[in-house]
C-alpha positions as CSV (number, residue, x, y, z in Angstrom):
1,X,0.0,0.0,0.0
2,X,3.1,2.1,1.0
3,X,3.3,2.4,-3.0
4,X,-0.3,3.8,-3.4
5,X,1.1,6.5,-1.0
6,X,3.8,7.0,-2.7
7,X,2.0,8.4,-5.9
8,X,0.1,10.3,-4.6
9,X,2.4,12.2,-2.9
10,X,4.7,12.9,-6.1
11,X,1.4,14.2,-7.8
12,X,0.5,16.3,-4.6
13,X,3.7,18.1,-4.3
14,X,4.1,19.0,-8.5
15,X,0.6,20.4,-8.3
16,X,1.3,22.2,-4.6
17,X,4.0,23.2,-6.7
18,X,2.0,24.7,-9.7
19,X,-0.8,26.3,-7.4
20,X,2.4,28.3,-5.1
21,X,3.3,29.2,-8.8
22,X,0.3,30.4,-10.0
23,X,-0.6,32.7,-6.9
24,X,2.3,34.4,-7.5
25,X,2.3,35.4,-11.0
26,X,5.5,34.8,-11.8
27,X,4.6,32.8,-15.5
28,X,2.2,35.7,-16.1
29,X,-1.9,35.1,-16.6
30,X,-1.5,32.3,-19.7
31,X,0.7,29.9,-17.9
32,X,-1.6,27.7,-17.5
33,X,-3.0,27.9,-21.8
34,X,1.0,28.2,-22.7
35,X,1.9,25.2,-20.2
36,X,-1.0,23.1,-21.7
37,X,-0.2,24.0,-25.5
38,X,3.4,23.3,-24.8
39,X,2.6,19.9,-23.3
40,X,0.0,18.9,-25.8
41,X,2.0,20.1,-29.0
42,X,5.5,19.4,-28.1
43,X,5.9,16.9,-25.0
44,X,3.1,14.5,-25.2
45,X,4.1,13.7,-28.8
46,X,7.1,12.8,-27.5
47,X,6.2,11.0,-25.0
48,X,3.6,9.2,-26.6
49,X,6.5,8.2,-30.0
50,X,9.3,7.6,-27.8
51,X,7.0,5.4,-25.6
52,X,5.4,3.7,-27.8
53,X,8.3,2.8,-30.4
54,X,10.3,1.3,-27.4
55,X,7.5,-1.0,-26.4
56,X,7.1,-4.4,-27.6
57,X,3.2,-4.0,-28.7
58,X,2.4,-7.6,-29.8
59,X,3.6,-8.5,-26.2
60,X,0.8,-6.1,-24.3
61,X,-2.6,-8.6,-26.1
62,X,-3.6,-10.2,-23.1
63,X,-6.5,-10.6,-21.0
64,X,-5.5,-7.4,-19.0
65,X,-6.0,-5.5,-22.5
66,X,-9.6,-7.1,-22.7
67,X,-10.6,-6.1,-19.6
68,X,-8.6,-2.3,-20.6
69,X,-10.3,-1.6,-23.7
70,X,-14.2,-3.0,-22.8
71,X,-14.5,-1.5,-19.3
72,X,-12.8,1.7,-20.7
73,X,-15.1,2.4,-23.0
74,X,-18.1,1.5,-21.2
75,X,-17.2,3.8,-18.7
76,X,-17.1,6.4,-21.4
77,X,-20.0,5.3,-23.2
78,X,-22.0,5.6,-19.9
79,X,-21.4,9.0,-19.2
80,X,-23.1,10.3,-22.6
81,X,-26.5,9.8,-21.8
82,X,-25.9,12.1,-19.1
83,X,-24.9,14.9,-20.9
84,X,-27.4,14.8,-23.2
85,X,-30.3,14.6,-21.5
86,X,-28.6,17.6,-19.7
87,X,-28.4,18.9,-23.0
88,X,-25.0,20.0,-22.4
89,X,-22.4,21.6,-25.4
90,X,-21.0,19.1,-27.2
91,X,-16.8,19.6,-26.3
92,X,-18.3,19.6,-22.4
93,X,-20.2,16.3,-23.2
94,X,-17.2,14.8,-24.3
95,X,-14.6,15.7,-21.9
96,X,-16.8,14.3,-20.0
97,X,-16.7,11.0,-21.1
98,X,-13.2,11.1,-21.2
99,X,-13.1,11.6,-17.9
100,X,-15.2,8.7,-17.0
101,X,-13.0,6.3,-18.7
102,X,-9.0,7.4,-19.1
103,X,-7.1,6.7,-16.4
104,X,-4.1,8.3,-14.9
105,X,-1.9,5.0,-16.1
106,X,1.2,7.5,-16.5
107,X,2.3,9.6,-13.2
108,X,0.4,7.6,-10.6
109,X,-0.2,4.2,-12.5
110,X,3.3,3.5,-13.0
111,X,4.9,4.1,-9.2
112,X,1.2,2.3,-7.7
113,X,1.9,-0.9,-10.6
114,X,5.7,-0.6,-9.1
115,X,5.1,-0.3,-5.5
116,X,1.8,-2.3,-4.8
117,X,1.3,-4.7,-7.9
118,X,5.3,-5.2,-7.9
119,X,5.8,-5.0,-11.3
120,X,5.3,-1.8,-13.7
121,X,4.3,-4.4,-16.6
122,X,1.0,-4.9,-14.8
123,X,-0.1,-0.9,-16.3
124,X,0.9,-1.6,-19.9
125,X,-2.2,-2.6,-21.6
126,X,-3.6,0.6,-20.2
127,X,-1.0,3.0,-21.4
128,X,-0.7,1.1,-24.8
129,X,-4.7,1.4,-25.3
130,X,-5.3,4.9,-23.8
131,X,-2.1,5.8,-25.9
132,X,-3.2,4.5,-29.4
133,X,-6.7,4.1,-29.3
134,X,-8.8,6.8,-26.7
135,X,-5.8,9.6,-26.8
136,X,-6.0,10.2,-30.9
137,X,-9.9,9.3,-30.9
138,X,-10.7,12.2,-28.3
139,X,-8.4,14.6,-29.4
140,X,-9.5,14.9,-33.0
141,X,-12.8,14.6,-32.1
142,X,-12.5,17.9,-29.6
143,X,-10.1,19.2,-32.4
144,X,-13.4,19.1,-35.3
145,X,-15.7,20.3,-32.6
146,X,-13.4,23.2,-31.5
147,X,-13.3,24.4,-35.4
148,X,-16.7,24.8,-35.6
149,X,-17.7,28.6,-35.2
150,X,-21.1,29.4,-34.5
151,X,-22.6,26.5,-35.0
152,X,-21.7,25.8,-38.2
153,X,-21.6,22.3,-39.8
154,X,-17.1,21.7,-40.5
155,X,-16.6,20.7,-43.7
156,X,-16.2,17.1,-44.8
157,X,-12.9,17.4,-45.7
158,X,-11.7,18.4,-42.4
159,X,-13.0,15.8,-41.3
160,X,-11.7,13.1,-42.7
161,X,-8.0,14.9,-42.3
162,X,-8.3,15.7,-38.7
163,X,-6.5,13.4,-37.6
164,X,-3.6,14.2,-39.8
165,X,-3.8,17.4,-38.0
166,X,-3.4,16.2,-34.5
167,X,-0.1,15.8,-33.5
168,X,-1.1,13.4,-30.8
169,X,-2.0,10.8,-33.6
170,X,0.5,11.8,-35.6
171,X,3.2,11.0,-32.9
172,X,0.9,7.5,-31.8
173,X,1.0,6.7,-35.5
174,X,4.6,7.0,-35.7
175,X,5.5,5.5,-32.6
176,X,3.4,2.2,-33.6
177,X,5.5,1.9,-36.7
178,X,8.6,2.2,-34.8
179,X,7.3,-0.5,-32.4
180,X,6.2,-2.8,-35.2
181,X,8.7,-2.4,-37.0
182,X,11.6,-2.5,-35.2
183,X,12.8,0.6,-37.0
184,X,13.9,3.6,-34.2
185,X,15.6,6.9,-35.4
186,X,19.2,7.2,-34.7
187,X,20.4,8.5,-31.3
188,X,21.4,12.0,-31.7
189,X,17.8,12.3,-32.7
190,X,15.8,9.8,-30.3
191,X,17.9,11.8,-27.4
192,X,16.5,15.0,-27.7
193,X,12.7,13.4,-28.1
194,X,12.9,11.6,-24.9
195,X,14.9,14.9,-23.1
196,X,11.7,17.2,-24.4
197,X,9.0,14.2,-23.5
198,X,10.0,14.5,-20.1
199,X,8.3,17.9,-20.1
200,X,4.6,16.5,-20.8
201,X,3.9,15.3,-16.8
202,X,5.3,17.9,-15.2
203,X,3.9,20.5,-17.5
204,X,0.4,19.0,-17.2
205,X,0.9,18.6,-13.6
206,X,2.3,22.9,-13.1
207,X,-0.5,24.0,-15.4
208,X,-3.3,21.7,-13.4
209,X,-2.3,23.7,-10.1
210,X,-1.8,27.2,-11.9
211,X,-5.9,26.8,-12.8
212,X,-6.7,25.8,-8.8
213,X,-6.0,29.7,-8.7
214,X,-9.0,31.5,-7.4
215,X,-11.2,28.6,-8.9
216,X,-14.9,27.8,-7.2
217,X,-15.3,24.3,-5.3
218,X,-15.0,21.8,-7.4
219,X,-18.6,21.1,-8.7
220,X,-20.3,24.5,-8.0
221,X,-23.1,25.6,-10.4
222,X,-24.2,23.5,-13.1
223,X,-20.9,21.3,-13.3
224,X,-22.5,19.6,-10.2
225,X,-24.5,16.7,-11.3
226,X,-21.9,16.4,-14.3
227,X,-19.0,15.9,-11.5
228,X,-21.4,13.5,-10.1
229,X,-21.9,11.3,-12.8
230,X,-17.8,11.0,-13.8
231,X,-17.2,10.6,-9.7
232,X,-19.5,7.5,-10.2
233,X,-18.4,6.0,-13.0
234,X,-14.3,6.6,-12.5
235,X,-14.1,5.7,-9.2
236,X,-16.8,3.0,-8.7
237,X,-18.4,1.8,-11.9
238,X,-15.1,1.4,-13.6
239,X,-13.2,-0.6,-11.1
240,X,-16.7,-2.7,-10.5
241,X,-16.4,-3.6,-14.7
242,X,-13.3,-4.2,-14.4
243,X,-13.8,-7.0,-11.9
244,X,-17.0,-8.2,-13.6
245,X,-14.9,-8.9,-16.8
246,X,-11.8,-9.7,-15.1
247,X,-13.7,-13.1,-13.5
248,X,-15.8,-13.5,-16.7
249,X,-12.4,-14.5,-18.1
250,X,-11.2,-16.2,-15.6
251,X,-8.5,-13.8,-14.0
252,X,-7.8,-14.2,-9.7
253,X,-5.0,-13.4,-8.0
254,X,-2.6,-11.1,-8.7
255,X,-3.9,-10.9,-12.0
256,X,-7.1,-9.6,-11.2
257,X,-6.1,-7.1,-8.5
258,X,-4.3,-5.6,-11.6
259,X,-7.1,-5.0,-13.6
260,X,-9.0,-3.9,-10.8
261,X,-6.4,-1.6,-9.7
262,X,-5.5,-0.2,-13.2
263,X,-9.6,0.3,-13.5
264,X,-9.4,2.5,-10.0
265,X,-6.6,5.1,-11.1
266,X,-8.4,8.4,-11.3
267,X,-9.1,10.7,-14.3
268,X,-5.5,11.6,-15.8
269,X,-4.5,15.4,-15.9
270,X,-4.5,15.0,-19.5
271,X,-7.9,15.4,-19.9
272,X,-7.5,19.2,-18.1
273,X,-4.6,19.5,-20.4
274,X,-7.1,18.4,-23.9
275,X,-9.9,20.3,-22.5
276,X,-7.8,23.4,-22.2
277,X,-6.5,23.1,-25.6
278,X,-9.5,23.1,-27.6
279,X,-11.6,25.4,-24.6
280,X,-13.5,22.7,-23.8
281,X,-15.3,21.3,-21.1
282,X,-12.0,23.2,-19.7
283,X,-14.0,23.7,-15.4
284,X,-15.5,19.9,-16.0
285,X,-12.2,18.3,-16.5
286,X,-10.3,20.8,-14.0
287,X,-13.0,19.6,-11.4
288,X,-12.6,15.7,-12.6
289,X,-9.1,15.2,-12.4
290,X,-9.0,16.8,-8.9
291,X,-12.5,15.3,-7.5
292,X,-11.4,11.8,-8.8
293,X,-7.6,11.5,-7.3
294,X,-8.6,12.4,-4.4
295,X,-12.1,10.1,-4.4
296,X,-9.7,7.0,-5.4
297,X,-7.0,7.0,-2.2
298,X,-9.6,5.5,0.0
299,X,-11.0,3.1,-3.3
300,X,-7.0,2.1,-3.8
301,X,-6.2,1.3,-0.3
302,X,-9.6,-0.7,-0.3
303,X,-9.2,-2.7,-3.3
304,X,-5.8,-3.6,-2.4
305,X,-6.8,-4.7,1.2
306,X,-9.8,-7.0,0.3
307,X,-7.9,-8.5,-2.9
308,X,-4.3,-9.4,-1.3
């Protein structure tokens, strides 16, 4: 459990960090819009190529990647209803379901896979699926919605090239290839990738705590039965699917505390960092990512203690 702990004291302390950094002023009023462009259009494509292309993908299809990609999307699927028969904007609606079903795998999955599950393998299949499936779908998805201007229908062919306009599918594109096949650029220029990827957590992390500034309670006003619902389905409808599944194919044990576990992790901070990008959605996933870390300590510690 000590590793549990662990994570979410790293994340505490970068986004204590942020918030000290933000009440000063010292990055100026659009830290937090310059911090979250700079991490979606420089550091997360690295991170996402230079992750990708090192992993061995054909070696993440297991059951943990069934139980991954259907609870995952369930969760997100779930939330929809909600926001339309709220009749919320569109970009809201969809942040929203991002939030119901992408994990924090990255800065908190990887220390809580290494320090409670033992072994950082265990969060894989959830960085591998989030990474090249949910992360390119949701991005060019807000990306057509945030082109449209008031109201009006985007053209087709923008459509069908968005996602050759989102560098986070160009990078996941790229970094799949590597992967596959076996192919990765030459030093000199896979070093200066990985030094600038480095920048995507922390940047995500400073510019979460900048927008705690001055913001209302997480879940005033209208946001509130919205922050409901994703509070529901990240913290308890997602882990609950994720056992459901995990025993309909036959995981116990360890192996099922990991999907469980991987299912718990709480909306990732790069859902702020999307919705900020393409000014959507932009309180709901603020209010999320916060709501949701702090909702899943107690789930954590309580999966881990009945399933060990």
């Amino acid at each position: 459990m000590n590793g549990v702990l662990d994570a979410f004291i790293v994340i505490g302390v970068v986004v204590a960090v942020g918030y000290v950094v933000g009440r000063t002023g010292v990055l100026g009023p659009a830290a937090t819009q310059v911090l979250s462009r700079a991490a979606f259009f420089v550091a997360s494509p690295a991170l996402l190529f230079s992750t990708l292309a090192r992993t061995d993908v054909t070696a993440v299809f297991s059951a943990g990647l069934v139980v991954t990609a259907v609870t995952s999307v369930l969760a997100c699927l779930l939330y929809l209803p909600v926001g339309l028969l709220l009749r919320r904007p569109a970009g809201e609606t969809v942040v929203g379901a991002m939030a119901s079903g992408y994990v924090n795998a990255g800065n908190l999955g990887l220390p809580v896979a290494t320090y409670a599950l033992g072994n950082v393998t265990e969060v894989v299949p959830v960085l591998v699926f989030q990474l090249a499936v949910l992360t390119p779908f949701f991005t060019t998805v807000l990306g057509v919605l945030s082109e449209r201007v008031d109201g009006a229908r985007t053209p087709r062919w923008r459509l069908v090239t968005a996602p050759l306009r989102n560098p986070i599918a160009l990078a996941t594109a790229a970094g799949l290839a590597a992967s596959a096949t076996g192919v990765l650029p030459p030093e000199p220029v896979l070093a200066p990738i990985e030094l600038i990827s480095d920048l995507a957590v922390p940047g995500m992390l400073l510019a979460f705590g900048i927008s705690l500034c001055g913001a209302k309670r997480p879940g005033a006003g209208e946001t509130a039965p919205l922050l409901a619902t994703v509070l529901l389905l990240k913290c308890v409808v997602h882990p609950v699917l994720a056992l459901l599944v995990g025993l309909l194919l036959g995981l116990e044990g360890h192996a099922l505390l990991a999907v469980v576990v991987c299912a718990a992790l709480p909306t990732a901070q790069n859902v702020f960092a999307y919705a900020v990008r393409f000014e959507q959605g932009v309180v709901l996933g603020r209010d999320a990512a916060l709501s949701t870390t702090l909702a899943s300590v107690p789930v954590l510690f309580g999966i881990v203690a009945v399933l060990t």
